[in-house]
C-alpha positions in Angstrom: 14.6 -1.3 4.6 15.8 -3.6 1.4 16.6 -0.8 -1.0 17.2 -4.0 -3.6 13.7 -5.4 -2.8 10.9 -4.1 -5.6 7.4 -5.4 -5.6 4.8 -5.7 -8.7 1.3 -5.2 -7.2 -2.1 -4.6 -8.4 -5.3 -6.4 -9.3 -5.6 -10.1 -10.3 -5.2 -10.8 -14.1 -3.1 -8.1 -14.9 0.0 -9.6 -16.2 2.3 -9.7 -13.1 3.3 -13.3 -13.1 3.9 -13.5 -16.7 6.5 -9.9 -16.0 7.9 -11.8 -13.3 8.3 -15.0 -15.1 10.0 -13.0 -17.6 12.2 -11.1 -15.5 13.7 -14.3 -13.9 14.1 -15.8 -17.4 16.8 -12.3 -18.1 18.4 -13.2 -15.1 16.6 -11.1 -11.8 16.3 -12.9 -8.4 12.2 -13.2 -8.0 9.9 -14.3 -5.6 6.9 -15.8 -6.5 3.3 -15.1 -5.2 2.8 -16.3 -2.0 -1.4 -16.5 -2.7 -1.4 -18.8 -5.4 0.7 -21.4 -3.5 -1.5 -21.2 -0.9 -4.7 -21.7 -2.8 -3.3 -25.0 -4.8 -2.1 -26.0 -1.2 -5.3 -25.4 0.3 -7.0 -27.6 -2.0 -4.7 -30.4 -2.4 -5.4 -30.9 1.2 -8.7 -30.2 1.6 -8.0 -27.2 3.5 -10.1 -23.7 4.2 -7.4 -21.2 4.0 -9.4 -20.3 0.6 -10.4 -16.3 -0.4 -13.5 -17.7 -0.7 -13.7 -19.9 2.6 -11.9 -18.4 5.5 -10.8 -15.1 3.9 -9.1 -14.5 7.6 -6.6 -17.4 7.8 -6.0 -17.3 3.7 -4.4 -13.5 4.5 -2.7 -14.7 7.7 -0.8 -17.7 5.3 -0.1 -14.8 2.8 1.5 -12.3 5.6 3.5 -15.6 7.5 4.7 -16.9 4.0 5.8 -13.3 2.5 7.4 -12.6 6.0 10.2 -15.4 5.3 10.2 -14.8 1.5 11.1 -11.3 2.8 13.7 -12.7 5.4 15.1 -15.4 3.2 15.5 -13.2 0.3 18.1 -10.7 2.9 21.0 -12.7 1.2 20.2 -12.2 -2.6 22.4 -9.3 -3.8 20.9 -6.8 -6.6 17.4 -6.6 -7.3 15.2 -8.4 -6.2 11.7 -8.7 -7.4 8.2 -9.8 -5.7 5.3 -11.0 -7.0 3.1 -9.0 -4.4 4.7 -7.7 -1.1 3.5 -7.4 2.6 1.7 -4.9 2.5 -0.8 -6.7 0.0 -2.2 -8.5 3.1 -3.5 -5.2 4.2 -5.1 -4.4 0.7 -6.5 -8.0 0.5 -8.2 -7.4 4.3 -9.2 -4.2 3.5 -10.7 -5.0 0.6 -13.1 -7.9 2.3 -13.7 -5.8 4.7 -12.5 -7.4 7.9 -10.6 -6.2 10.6 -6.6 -5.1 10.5 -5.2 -7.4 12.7 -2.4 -5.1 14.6 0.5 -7.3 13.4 -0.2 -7.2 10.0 0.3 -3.6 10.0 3.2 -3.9 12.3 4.7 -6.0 9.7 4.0 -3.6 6.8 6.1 -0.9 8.3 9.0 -3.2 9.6 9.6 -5.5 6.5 10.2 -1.8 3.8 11.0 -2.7 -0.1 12.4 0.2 -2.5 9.8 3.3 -2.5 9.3 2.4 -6.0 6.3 -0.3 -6.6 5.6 -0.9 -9.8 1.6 -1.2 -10.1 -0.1 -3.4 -12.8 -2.9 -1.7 -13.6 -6.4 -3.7 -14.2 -6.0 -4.3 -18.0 -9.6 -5.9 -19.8 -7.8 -7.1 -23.0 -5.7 -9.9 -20.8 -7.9 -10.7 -17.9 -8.9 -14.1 -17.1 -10.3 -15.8 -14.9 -9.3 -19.6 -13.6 -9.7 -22.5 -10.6 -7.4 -20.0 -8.5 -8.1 -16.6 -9.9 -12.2 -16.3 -9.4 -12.3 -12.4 -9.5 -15.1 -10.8 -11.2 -13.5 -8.0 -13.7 -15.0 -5.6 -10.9 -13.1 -7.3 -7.7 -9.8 -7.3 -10.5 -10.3 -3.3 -10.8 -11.1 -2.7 -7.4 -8.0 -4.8 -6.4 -6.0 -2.7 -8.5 -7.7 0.3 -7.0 -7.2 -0.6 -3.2 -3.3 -1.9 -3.7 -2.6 1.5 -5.1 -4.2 3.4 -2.1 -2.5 0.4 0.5 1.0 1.3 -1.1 0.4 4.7 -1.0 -1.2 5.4 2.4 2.6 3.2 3.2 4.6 5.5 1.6 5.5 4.0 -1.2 5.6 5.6 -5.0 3.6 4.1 -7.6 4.6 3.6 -11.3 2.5 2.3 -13.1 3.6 -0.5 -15.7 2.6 0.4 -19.6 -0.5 -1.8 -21.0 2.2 -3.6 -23.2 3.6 -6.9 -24.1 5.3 -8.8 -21.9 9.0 -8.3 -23.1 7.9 -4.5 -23.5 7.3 -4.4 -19.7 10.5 -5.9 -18.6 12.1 -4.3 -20.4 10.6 -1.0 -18.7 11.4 -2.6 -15.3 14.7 -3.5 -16.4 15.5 0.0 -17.6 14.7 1.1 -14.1 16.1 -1.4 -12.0 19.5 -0.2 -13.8 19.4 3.1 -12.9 
């Protein structure tokens, strides 16, 4: 377990990059969201690792390219802070519906962040949509929903981030983080 390692989860749209982003700006080591990478990667090539092609391979990417953010990010020392964690692959497949490959799960348990996860909660007033974030407001909430049950079911303990601004949040985190 990586005591130092804390993930920001929930639904798409609810303010987790822009907390991130501004949590790297104060200083924090942060790792990025593996999903997004993959989906401007994807279509640069002309590849079908999509969420809306093959939903399969697109969570397989997320789960290979978390694993080494997880690995490479061993040598970082305080906190450390991910845009989405392992166990997200498991809420992403669960939520599609398809099958729970047994080394997804394996990886789950192995690869442990702090107990805390701090949980963005679906939030209307700043959702969006874009060419990589094509959730309905309904997939967004049900996201949220299902990444709160994943971490749960894992072990984890939520708390949930305030509906705030974006320096009003880090600063939340940031009070935590420092205790």
């Amino acid at each position: 377990m990586s005591d130092h390692f804390f993930v920001v989860t929930g639904g798409p749209g609810a303010g987790k990059t822009s907390l991130i982003t501004e949590l790297a700006r104060r200083g924090f080591h942060t790792i990025s969201e593996s999903g997004r990478a993959i989906i401007r990667e994807e279509m640069q090539s002309g590849g079908d690792a999509l969420p809306w092609a093959d939903r399969l391979a697109y969570a397989e990417r997320m789960l290979e390219r978390d694993l080494r953010a997880y690995e490479n990010a061993q040598v970082l020392s305080g906190p450390v802070i991910f845009d989405r964690g392992i166990p997200d692959s498991i809420g992403y497949l669960t939520l599609c519906g398809l099958p729970m490959p047994p080394h997804v799960a394996a990886a789950a348990k192995a690869a442990r962040y702090n107990a805390r996860v701090y949980l963005a909660p679906f939030w209307d007033e700043i959702f969006t949509q874009d060419t990589e974030r094509k959730q309905t407001r309904a997939e967004a909430e049900a996201t949220c929903a299902v990444m709160r049950e994943t971490y749960t079911a894992l072990g984890y303990e939520i708390t949930e981030l305030p509906c705030t601004d974006i320096a009003s949040r880090a600063d939340f985190v940031s009070a935590q983080l420092a205790l």
